[in-house]
DOSE-456581 format. One line per field, with one value per residue (C-alpha): x negated, y negated, z; residue number from 1. Coordinates in steps of 0.05 Angstrom, whole numbers, always signed. Layout:
N
c1: X / ...
c2: Y / ...
c3: Z / ...
num: NUM / ...
//
This chain:
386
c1: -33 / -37 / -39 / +32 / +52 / +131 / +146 / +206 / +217 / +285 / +259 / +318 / +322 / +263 / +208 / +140 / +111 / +164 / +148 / +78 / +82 / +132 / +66 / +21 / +65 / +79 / -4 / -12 / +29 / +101 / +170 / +195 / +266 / +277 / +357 / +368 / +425 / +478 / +492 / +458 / +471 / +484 / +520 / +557 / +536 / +495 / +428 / +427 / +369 / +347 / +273 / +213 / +151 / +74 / +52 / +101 / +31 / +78 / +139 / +98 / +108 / +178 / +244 / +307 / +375 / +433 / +472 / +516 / +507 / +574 / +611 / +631 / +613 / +551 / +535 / +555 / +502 / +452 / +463 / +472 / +393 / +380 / +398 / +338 / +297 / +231 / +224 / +268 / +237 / +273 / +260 / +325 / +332 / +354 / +425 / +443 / +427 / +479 / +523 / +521 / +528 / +457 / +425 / +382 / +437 / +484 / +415 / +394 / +457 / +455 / +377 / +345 / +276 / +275 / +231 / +258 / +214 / +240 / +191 / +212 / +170 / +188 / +204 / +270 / +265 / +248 / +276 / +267 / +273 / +342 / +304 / +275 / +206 / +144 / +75 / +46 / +96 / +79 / +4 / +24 / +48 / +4 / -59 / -90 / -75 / -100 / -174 / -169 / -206 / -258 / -276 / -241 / -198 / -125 / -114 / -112 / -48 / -85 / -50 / +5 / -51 / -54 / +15 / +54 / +7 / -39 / -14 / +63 / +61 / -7 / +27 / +85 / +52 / +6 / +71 / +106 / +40 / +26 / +105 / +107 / +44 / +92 / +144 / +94 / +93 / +160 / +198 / +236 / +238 / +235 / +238 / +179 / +187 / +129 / +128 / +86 / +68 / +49 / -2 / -25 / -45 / -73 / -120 / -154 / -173 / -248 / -231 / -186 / -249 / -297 / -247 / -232 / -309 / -316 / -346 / -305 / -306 / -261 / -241 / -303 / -354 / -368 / -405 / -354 / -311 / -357 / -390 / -458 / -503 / -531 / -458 / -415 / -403 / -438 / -429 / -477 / -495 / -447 / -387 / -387 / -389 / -439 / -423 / -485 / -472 / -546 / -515 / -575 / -630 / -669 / -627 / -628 / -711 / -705 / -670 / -716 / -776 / -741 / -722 / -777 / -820 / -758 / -765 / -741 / -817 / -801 / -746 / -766 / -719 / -723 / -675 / -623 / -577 / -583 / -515 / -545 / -579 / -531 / -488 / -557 / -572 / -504 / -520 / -592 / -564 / -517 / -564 / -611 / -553 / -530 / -593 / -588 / -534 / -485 / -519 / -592 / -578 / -552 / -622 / -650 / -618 / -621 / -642 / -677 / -623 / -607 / -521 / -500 / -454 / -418 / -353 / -300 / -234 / -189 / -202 / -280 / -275 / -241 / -299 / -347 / -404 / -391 / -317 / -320 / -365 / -310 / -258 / -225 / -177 / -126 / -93 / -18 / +22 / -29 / -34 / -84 / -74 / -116 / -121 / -92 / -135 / -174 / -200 / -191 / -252 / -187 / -118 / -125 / -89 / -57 / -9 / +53 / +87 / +92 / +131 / +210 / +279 / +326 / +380 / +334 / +345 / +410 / +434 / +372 / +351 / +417 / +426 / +350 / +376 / +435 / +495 / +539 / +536 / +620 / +609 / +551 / +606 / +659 / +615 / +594 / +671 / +692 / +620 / +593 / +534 / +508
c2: -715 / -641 / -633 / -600 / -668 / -688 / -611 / -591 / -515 / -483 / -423 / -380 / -331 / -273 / -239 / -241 / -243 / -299 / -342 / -331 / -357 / -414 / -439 / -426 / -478 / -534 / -526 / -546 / -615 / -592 / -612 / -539 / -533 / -467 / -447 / -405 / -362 / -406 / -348 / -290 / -218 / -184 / -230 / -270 / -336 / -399 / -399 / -470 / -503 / -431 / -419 / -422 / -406 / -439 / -369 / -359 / -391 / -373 / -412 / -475 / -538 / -533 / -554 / -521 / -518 / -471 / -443 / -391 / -358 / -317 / -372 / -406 / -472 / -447 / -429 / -486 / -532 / -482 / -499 / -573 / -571 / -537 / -604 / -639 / -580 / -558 / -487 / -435 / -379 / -314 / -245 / -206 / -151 / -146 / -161 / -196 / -268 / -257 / -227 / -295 / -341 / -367 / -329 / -352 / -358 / -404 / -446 / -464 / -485 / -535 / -566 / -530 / -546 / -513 / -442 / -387 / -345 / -273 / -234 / -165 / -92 / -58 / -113 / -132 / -62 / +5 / +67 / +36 / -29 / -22 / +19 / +1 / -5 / -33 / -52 / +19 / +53 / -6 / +15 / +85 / +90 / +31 / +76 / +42 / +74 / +142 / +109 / +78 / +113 / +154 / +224 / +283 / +239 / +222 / +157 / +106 / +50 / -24 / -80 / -104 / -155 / -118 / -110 / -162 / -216 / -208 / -173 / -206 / -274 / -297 / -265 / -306 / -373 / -369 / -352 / -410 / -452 / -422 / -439 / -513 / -517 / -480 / -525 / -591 / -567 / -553 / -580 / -522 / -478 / -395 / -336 / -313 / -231 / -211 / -146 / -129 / -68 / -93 / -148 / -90 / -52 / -124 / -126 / -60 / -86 / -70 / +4 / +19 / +10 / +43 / +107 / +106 / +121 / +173 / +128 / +137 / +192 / +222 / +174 / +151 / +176 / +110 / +50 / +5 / +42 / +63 / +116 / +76 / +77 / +6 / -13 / +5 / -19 / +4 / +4 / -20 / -3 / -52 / -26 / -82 / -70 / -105 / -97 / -92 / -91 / -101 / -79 / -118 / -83 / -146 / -148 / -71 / -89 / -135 / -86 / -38 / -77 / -104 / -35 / +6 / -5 / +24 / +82 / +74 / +66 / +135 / +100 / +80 / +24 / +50 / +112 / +77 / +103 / +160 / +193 / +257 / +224 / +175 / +216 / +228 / +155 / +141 / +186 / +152 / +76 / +97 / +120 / +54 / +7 / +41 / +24 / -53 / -104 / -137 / -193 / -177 / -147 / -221 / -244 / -187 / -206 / -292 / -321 / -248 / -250 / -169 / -189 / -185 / -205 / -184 / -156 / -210 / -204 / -268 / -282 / -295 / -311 / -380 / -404 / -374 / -432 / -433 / -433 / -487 / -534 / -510 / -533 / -464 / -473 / -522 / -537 / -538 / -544 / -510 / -455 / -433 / -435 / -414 / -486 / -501 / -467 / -475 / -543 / -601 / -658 / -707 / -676 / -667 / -614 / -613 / -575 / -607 / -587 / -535 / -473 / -494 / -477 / -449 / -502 / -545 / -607 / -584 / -664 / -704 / -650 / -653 / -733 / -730 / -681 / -725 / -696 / -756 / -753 / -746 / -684 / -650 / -657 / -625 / -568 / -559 / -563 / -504 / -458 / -472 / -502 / -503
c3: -220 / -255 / -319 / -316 / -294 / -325 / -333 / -302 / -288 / -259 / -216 / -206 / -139 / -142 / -101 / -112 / -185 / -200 / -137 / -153 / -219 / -197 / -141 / -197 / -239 / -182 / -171 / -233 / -224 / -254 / -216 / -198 / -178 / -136 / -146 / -83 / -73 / -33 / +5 / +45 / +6 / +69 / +109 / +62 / +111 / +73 / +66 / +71 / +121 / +137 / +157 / +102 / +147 / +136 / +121 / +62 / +16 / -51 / -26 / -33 / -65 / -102 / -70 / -61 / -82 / -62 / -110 / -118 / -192 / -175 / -174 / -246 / -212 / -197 / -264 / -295 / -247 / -279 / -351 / -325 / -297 / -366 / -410 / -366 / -362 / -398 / -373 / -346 / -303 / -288 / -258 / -262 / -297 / -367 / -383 / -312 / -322 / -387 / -340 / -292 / -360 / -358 / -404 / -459 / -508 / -460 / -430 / -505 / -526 / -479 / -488 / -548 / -532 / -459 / -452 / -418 / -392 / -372 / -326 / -305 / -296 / -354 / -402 / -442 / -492 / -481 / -452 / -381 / -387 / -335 / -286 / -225 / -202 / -168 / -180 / -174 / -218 / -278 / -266 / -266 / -334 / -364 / -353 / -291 / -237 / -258 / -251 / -192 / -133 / -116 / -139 / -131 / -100 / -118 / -148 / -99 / -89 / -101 / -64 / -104 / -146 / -209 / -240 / -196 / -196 / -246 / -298 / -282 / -253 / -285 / -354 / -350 / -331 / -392 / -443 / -414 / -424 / -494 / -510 / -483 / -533 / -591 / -569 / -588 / -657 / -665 / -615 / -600 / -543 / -545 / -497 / -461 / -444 / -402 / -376 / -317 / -353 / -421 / -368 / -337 / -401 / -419 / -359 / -379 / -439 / -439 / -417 / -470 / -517 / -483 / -469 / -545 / -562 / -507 / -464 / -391 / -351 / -294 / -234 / -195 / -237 / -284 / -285 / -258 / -203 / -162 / -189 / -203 / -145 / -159 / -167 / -98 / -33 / +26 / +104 / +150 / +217 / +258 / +216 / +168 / +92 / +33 / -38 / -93 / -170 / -200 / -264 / -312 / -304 / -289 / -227 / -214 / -216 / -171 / -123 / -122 / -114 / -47 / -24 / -49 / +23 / +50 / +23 / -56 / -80 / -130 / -164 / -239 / -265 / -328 / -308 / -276 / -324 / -315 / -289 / -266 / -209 / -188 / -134 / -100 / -98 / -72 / -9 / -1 / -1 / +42 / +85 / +76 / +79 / +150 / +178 / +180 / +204 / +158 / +179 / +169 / +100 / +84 / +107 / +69 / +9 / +10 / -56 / -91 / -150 / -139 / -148 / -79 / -22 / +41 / +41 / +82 / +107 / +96 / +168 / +155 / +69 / +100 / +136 / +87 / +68 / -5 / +7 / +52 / +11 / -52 / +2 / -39 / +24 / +43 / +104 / +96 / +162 / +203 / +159 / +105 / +37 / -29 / -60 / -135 / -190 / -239 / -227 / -280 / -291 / -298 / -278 / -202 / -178 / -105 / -58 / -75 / -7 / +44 / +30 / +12 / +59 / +19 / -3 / +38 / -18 / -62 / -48 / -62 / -118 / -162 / -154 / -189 / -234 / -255 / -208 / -173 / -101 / -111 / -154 / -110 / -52 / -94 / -117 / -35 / -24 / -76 / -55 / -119 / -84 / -2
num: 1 / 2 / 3 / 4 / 5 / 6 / 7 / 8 / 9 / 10 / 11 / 12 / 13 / 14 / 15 / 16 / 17 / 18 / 19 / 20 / 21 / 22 / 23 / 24 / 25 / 26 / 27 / 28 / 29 / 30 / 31 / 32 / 33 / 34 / 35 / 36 / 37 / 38 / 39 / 40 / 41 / 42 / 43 / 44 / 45 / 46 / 47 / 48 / 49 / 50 / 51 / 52 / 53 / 54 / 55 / 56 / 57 / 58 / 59 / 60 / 61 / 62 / 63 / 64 / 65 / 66 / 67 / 68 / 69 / 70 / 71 / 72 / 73 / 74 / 75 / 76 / 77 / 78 / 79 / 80 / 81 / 82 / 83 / 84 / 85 / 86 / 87 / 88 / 89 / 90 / 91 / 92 / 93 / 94 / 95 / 96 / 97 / 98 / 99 / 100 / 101 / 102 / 103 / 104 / 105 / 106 / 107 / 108 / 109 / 110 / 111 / 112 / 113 / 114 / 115 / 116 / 117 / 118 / 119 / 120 / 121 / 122 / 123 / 124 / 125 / 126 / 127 / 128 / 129 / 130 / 131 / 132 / 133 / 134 / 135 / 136 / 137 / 138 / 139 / 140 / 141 / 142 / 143 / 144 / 145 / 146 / 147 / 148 / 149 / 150 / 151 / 152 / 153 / 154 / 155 / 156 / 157 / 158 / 159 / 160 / 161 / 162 / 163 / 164 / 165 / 166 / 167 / 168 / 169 / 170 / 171 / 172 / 173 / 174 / 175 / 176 / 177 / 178 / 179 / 180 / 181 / 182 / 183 / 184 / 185 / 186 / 187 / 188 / 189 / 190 / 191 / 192 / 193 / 194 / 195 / 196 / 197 / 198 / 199 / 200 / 201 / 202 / 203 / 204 / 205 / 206 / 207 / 208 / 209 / 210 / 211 / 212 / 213 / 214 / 215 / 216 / 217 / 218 / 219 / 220 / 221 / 222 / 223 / 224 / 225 / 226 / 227 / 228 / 229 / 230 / 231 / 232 / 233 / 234 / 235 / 236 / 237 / 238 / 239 / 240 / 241 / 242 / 243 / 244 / 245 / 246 / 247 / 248 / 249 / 250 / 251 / 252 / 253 / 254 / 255 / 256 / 257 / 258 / 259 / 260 / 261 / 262 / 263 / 264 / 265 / 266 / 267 / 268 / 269 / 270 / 271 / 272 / 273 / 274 / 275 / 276 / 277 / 278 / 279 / 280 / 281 / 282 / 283 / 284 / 285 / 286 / 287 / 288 / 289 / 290 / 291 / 292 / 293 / 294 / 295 / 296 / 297 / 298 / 299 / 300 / 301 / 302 / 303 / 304 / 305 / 306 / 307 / 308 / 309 / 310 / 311 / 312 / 313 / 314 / 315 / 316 / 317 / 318 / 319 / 320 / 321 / 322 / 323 / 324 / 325 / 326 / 327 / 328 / 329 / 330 / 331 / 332 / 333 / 334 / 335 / 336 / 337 / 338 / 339 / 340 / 341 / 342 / 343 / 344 / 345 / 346 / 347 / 348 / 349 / 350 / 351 / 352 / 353 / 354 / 355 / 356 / 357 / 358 / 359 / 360 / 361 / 362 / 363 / 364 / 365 / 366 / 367 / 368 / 369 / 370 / 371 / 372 / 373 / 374 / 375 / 376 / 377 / 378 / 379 / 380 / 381 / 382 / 383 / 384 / 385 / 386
//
């Protein structure tokens, strides 16, 4: 079992970061109750026993209850799950889980120990905490995105990893881990606010401190995003790509005693940082790297300690060797899934089920909770629930 084994977290409707963090959780071993919307937005139809796909990997193991936070009924089987709750997890923005009367005030009343965990873009204060947004407009004004691309380039849109997943869901998971710690102590529960922008500022850590010394230069020009000749990725001659970062110069050594019969026998390691010579290199490895296979450079490569590896799709990182002997994929209904991480020497972690239909267990799921099967009809009766 995981070591979140016994935990029981109330996942309430979202996209994304929140699912994310709500897999992330149930990987980890805790009981995580997804509270759908008992209704479709559009339509006004039930969601009930609709379609959850293979594919949908951050759907996975939680189940599924329908409920319709409109409805007063529907609020109250909130704050019900709450008493035998240890975590609430929420992505709305600020003010509207108030609005539905299951904000933090009304939840603690009813189990004082529970953490409620608020994740939203632009967290709870601040001149835009009510706006909208999306991951590239959090990394926009945390100061990431301006260094993202190459040079002379505008700054280039990452897939949504960064502020969404990274710098949101990941963020969250850890305050509701540090809080359940708090909560040992103290017994008493809090609320998490973590702000996809504050993670994102988080994650650039290390640049902050070298930018405040000088250190970090216009987009594409440093060290570490792509600027560095020993430090890039390259194509090769089949149309595949290889990525090399002999950063240590015992590595960057290594390099170019492999290439220099190729043609790099002028290179002295002892200049490699040397900016003023590293756009010039760029164009010369380029050149080298187009001249092999993606394959062959693998061969090349094999066992010289020179920090480097192909560049995979998902479609081939699956069936990679190393992968496959870290099994760092699961099956899961004939579809594949990352597999629960990090790894525990005595808490095994698992899938805990394939990706959940909304209101796909609102019956079993409130009798475990503590409903009567006579009140779970009644609530199904007056639309509280579907």
């Amino acid at each position: 079992m995981g070591p979140l084994a016994g935990i029981r977290v109330i996942e309430l409707p979202n996209i994304g970061p929140v699912q994310f963090a709500g897999m992330l959780l149930s990987d980890l071993g805790a009981e995580v109750l997804r509270v759908d919307r008992a209704t479709d937005v559009a339509t006004g139809r039930s969601v009930a026993g609709g379609t959850a796909s293979a594919y949908s990997v951050i759907d996975r193991g939680r189940r599924s209850v329908g409920v319709d936070l409109k409805h007063p009924g529907g609020a109250e089987v909130v704050l019900r799950l709450c008493e035998k709750a240890d975590v609430l997890l929420e992505g709305f923005r600020p003010g509207v889980t108030e609005r539905l009367g299951v904000g933090p005030e009304a939840c603690q009343a009813r189990n004082p120990a529970l953490v409620y965990a608020r994740m939203t873009g632009w967290g709870q204060t601040g001149p835009l905490a009510g706006d909208v947004g999306h991951d590239v407009n959090y990394l926009s004004i945390a100061g990431v995105l301006w260094h993202l691309g190459p040079e002379g380039h505008a700054p280039v849109p990452p897939i949504n990893l960064l502020a969404d997943f990274g710098g949101g869901g990941s963020l969250v998971v850890m305050g509701i881990l540090a809080a359940l710690v708090e909560r040992g102590r103290s017994g008493q529960g809090q609320v998490v606010d973590a702000a996809m922008v504050d993670g994102s500022a988080q994650l650039m850590s290390i640049f902050w401190g070298i930018d405040s010394i000088g250190g970090w230069g216009p987009r594409g020009t440093n060290l570490l995003d792509g600027g560095a000749h020993f430090y890039n990725v390259y194509e090769t001659t089949d149309g595949g790509y290889v990525s090399l970062a002999a950063y240590e110069p015992k590595f960057y050594a290594n390099f170019l005693r492999l290439v220099g019969p190729l043609g790099f026998d002028d290179l002295d390691p002892a200049t490699q940082m040397d900016t003023a010579h590293w756009p010039a290199l760029k164009v010369r490895l380029a050149a080298l790297f187009r001249t092999k296979s993606r394959a062959e450079w693998i061969e090349f490569f094999a066992g010289t300690e020179v920090c480097f590896a192909p560049v995979l799709p998902m479609s081939e990182a699956r069936l990679h060797p190393h992968n496959l002997a870290r099994e760092m994929f699961v099956d899961v209904e004939g579809s594949p899934h990352p597999a629960p991480a990090p790894r525990f020497t005595r808490s095994a972690t698992s899938v805990q089920g394939a990706p959940v239909k909304p209101g796909a267990n609102t019956d079993t799921a409130l009798a475990e909770w503590g409903f009567e099967a006579a009140e779970v009809e009644r609530l199904k009766a007056g639309g509280a629930v579907a």
